[in-house]
N, C-alpha and C positions, 0 to 999 in steps of 0.2 A: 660452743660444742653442742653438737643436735646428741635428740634423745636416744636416734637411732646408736651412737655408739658407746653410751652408756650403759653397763653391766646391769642385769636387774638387782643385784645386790644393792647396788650403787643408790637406786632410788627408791629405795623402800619396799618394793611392789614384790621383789623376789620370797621363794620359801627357804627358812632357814635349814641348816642339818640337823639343828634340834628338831625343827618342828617334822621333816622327814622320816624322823629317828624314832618320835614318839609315835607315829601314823605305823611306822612299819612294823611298830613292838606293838601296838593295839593289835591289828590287824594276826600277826604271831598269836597271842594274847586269846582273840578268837576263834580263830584253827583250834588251837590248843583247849579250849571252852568246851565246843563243838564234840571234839574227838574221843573225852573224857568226862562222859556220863553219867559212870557209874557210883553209886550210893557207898560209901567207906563212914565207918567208925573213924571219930575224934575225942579226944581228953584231950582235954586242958586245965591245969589248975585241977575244980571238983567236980566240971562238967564233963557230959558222957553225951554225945550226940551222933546222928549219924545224918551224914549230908555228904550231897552230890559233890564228886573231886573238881566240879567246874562253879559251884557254887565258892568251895575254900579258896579256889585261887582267884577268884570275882575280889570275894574280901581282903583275900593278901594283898593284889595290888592296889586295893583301892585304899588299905591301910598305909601302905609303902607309898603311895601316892600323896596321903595326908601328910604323912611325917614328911616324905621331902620338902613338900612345898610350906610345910609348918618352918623347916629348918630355912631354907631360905627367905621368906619371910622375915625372921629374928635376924639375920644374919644381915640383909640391909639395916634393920632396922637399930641394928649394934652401928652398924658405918655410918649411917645417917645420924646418929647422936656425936660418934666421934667426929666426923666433917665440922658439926655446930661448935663441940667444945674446941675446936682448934680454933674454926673463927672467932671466938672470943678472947682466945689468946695473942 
């Protein structure tokens, strides 16, 4: 079989949906940065601050971002210990 009719899926080289998905939410993401400028009051907890609505959404996803990828992380790493304890069974 030539390479000519192999999918780029097929041989590694292609781009996934995910990684299209995340490009297109970034990209969203920054429009939306851009567009919202302006200075607003925050509380949280006992803190009183006031910061740019493109500043708070910088941090929300980049907080949403940690945890996902914290949660996946654990989440192999839960399988990857059950895999071992089965092989020892």
């Amino acid at each position: 079989m030539s390479m000519e009719n192999v999918p780029p899926e097929a041989d590694g080289k292609g781009v996934s949906a995910g990684a299209i998905a995340a490009l297109g939410s970034g990209v969203l993401l920054v429009v939306f940065m851009l567009q919202n400028t302006d200075e607003v009051p925050v509380t949280f907890l006992f803190w009183d601050v006031t910061w740019p609505i493109w500043l708070i959404v910088l941090v929300s996803a980049g907080l949403g971002a940690f945890i996902w990828l914290g949660a996946g992380i654990m989440r192999r790493h839960r399988r990857r210990k059950e895999r071992r304890h089965d092989r020892r069974d």
